[in-house]
VMD Tcl script that draws the C-alpha trace (Angstrom):
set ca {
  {0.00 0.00 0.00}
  {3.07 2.45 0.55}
  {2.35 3.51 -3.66}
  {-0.78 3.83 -2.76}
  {-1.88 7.68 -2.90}
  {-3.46 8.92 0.81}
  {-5.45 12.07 1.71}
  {-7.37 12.74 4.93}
  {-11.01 13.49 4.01}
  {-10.96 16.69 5.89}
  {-8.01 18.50 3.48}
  {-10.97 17.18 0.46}
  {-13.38 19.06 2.54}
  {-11.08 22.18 2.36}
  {-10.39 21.88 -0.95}
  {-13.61 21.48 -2.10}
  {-14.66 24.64 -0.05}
  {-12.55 26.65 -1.66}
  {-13.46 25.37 -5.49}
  {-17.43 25.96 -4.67}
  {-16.55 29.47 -3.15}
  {-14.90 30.06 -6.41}
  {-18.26 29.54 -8.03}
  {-21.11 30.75 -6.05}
  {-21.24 33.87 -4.17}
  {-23.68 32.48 -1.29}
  {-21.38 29.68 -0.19}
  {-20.36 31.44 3.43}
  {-17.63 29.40 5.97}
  {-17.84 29.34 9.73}
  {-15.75 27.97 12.24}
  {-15.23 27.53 15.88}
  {-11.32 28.45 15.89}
  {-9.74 25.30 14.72}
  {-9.65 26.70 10.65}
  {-5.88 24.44 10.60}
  {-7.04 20.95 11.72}
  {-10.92 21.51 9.98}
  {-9.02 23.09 6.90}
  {-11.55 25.75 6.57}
  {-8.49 28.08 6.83}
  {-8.10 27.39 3.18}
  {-11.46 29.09 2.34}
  {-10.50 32.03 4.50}
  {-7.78 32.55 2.47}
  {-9.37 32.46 -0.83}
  {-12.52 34.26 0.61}
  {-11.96 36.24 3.51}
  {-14.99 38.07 3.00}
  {-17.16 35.54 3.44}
  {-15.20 33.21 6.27}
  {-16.17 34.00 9.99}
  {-14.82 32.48 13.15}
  {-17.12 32.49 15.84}
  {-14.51 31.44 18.11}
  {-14.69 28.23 20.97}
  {-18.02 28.86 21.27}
  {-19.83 25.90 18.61}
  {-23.02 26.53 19.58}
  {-23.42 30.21 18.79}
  {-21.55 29.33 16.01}
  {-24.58 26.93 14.78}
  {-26.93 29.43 15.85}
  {-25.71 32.45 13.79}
  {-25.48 29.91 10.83}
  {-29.10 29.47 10.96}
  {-29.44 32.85 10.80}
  {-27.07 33.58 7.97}
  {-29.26 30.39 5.73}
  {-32.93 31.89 6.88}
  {-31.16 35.34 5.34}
  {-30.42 32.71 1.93}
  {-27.09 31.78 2.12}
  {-25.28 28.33 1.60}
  {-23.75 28.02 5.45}
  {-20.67 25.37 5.88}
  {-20.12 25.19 9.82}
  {-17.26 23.16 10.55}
  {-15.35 22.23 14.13}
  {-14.08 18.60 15.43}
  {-17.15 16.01 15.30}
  {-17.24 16.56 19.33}
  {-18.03 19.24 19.45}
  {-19.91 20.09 16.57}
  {-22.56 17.20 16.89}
  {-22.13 16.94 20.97}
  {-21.98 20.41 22.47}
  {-23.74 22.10 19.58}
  {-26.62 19.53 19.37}
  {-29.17 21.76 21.08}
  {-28.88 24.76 18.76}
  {-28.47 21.90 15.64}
  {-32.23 20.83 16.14}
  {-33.87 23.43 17.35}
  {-32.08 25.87 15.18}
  {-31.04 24.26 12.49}
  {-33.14 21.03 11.91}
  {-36.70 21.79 12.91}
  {-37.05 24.99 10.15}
  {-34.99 22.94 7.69}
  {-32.83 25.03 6.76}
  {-29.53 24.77 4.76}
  {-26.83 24.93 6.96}
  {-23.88 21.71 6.20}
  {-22.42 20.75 9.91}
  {-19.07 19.92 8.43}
  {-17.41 17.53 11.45}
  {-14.32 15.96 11.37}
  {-11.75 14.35 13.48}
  {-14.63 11.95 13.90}
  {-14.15 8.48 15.23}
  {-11.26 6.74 17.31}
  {-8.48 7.75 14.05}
  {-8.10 11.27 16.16}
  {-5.35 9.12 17.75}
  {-3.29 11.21 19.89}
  {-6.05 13.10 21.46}
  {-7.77 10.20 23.46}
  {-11.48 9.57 24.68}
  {-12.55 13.43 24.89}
  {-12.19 13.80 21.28}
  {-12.55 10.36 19.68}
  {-16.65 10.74 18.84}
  {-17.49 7.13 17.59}
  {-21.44 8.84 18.74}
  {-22.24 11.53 16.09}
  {-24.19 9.57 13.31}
  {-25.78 8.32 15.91}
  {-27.29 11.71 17.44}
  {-27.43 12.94 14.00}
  {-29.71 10.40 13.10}
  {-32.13 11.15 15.55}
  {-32.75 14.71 14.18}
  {-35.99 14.51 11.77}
  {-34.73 15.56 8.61}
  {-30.78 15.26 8.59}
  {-29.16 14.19 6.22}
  {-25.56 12.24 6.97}
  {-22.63 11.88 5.00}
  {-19.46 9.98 5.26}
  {-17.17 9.80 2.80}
  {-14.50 7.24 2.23}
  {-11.51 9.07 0.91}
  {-10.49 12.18 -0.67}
  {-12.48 12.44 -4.11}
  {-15.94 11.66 -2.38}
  {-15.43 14.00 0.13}
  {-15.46 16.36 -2.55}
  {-18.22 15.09 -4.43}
  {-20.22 14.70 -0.69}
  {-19.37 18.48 -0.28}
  {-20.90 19.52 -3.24}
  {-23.83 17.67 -3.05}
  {-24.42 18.86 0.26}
  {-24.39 22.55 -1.12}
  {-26.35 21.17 -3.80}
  {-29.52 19.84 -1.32}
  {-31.82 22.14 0.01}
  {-31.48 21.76 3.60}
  {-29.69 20.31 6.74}
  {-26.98 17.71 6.28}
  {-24.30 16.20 8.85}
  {-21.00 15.70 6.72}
  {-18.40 13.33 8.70}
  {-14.44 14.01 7.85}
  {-11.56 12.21 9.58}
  {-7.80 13.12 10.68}
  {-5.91 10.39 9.33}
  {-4.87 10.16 5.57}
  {-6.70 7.33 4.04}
  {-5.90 5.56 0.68}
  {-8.06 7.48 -2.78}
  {-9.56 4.68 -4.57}
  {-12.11 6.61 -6.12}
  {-11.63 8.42 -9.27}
  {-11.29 12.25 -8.79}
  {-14.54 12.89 -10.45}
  {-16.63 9.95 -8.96}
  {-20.43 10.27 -9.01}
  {-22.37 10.93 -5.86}
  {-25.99 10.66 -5.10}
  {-27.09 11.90 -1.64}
  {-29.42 7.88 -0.23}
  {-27.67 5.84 -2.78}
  {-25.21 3.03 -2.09}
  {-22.29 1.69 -4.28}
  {-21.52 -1.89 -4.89}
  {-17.30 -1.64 -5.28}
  {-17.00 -5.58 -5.54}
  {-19.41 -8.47 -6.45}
  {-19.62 -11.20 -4.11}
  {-21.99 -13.68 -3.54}
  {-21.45 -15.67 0.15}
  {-21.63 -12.26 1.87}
  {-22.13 -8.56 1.90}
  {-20.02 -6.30 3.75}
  {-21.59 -2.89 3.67}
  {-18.93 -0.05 4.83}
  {-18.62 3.44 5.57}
  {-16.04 5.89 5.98}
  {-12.29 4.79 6.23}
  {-13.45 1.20 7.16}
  {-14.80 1.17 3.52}
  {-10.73 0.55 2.58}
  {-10.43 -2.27 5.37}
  {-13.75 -3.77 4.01}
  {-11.97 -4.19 -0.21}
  {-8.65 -5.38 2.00}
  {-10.49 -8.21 3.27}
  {-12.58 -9.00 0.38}
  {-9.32 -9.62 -1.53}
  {-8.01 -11.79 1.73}
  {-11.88 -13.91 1.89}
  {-11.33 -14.43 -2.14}
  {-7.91 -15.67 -1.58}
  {-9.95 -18.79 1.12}
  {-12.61 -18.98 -1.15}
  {-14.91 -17.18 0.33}
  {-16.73 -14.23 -2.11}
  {-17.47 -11.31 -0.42}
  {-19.51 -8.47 -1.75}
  {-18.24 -4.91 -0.63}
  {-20.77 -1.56 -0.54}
  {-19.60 1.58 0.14}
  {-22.68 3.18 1.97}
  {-21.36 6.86 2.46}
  {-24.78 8.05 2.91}
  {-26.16 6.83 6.23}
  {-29.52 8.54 6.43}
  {-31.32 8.43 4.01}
  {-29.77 5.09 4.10}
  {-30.05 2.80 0.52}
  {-33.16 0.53 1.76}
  {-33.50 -1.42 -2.00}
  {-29.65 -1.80 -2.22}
  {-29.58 -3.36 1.89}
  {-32.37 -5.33 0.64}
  {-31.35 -6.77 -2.77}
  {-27.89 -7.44 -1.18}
  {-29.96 -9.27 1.46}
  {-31.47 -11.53 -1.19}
  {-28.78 -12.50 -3.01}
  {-25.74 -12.85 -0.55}
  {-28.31 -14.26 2.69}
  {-25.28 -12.38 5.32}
  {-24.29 -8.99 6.34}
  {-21.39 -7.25 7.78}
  {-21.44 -3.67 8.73}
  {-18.06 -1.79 9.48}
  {-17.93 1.30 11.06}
  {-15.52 4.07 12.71}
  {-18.51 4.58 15.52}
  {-20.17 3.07 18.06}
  {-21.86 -0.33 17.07}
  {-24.93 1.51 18.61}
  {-26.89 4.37 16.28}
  {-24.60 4.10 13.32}
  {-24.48 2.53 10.05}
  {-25.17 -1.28 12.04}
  {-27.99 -0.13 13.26}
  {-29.78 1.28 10.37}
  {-29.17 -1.99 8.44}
  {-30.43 -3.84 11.36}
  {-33.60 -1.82 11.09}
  {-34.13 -2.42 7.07}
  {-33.83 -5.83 7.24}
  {-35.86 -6.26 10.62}
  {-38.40 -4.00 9.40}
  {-38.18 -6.06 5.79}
  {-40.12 -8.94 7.21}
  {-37.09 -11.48 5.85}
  {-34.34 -10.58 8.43}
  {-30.73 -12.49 7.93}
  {-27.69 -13.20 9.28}
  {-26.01 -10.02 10.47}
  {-22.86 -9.01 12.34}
  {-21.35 -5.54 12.90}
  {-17.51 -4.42 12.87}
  {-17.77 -0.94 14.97}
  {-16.50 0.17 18.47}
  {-17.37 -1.92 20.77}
  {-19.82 0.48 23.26}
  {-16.63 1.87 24.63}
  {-14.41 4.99 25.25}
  {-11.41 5.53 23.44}
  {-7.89 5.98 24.40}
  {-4.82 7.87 23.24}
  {-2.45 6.24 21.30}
  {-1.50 6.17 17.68}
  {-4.17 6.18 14.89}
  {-3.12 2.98 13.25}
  {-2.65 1.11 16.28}
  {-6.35 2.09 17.79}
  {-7.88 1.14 14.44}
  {-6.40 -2.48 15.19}
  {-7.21 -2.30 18.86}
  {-10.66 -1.69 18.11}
  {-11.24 -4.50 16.21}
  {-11.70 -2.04 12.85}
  {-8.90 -3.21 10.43}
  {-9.16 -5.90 7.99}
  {-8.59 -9.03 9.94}
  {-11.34 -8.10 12.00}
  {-13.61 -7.48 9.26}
  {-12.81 -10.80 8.37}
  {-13.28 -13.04 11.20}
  {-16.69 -11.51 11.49}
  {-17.55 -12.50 8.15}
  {-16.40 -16.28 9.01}
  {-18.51 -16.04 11.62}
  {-21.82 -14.68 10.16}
  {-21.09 -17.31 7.46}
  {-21.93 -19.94 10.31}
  {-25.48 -18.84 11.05}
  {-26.30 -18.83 7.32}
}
mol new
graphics top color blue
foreach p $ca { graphics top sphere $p radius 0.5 }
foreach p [lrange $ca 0 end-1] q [lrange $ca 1 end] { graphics top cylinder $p $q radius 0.2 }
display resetview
């Protein structure tokens, strides 16, 4: 993998700022003073005008976003996924949420990749609050190039939507101008013992242990579900029909995230299968290198793949 190129989906996010600023003159930037790690400091520079840091204070920031989208403009409010979707949450649904209007809460350092920082900024529980909200939409790209596309079609929908970035460089698979269809699912690989329906970074792990499966025998279909609400009901359930298991994999809690709105398709389906879930395991994080955590959560390949083995025996 060391050819392989890597980008962190949170420089995409600034990068793709900066492009749709270059293009329409209603796209506005906030942040809550971390413009270097969000990369929203890259918009300030190209549009200083319309940038505006509201300082460590993320819910004002949320609430004068409202107010700049209820005046019309396109409103990107970024800050780390804790505190964005945790101490802003109030101000995101009543605010934000319940008069639908088009603000993008741009989050990253989501999930246990923040590494270094530890528990009190590794949020493995944002899709899950975000999911409660009526009306959100939630996005979380795999890797550079659908960050960008997410981005845009984000600015593109006409209303709230919860975009998910993380810290650590992650390997581009996509092409640079992939497709992207806010509630629509991609199949990357065809398989037909399994489906392993990913999101984020563990979308990566999931095509790493496809390719280890295929080498036992086993054929493992791989979806890359970077929309998680409006999750892809037809696509859960016609994977559902023809592969009879699922794995979910996840940078989040097991609880409220991508699992759990698979869970409640097929459940809800009538014809419910075989299911595990790769995720964090209803825990706190810890500090320690991003690589290392990944494996100490149980959310790199290998683990991916001894879940499969063992939804494979309930078949």
């Amino acid at each position: 993998m060391a050819d392989v190129m890597k980008i962190a989906t949170r420089d995409a996010y600034g990068q793709a700022l900066v492009e749709l600023g270059n293009e329409r003159q209603d796209i506005v930037v906030m942040d809550a003073d971390l413009a270097a790690a969000t990369k929203t400091g890259l918009f300030k520079k190209a549009h200083p005008d319309r940038f505006f840091d509201a300082g460590i204070a993320e819910g004002n920031m949320m609430s004068i976003a409202a107010g700049l989208a209820a005046s019309g403009k396109t409103v990107f409010a970024s800050s780390f996924a804790m505190f964005a979707a945790g101490r802003a949450f109030e101000q995101i649904r009543n605010s934000i949420a319940y008069p639908h209007l088009n603000v993008k809460i741009a989050a990253t350092h989501g999930g246990i990749s923040v590494g270094e920082d530890g528990a009190t900024h590794q949020c493995c529980e944002d899709i899950g609050l975000m999911r409660t909200i009526p009306g959100m939409v939630i996005l979380n790209p795999a890797d550079g190039p659908e960050a960008k596309a997410a981005v845009r079609a984000a600015a593109e929908y006409d209303g709230p939507v919860y975009l998910r970035f993380g810290r650590l460089a992650v390997p581009v698979f996509n092409e640079e101008k992939v497709e992207f269809t806010i509630g629509k699912g991609k199949v990357l690989r065809e398989g037909a013992d399994v489906t392993i329906i990913a999101t984020g970074l563990e979308v990566n792990e999931a095509m790493i242990a496809a390719d280890t499966l295929q080498a036992e025998g086993i054929s493992a279909r791989v979806v890359n579900m970077a929309t998680i609400k409006p999750v892809d009901k037809d696509l859960i359930l016609a994977c559902a029909a023809e592969t009879g298991a699922i794995v979910t994999a996840e940078e989040h809690n097991i609880i409220g995230g991508l699992g759990s709105a698979v869970a409640e398709v097929l459940v809800e389906s009538g014809k419910p299968i075989p299911m595990l879930r790769v995720g964090v395991e209803d825990t706190f994080g810890r500090s320690g290198p991003a690589l290392e955590l990944l494996d100490l959560y149980g959310l790199t390949a290998p683990h991916i793949v001894n879940k499969v083995k063992a939804v494979l025996t309930l078949k």
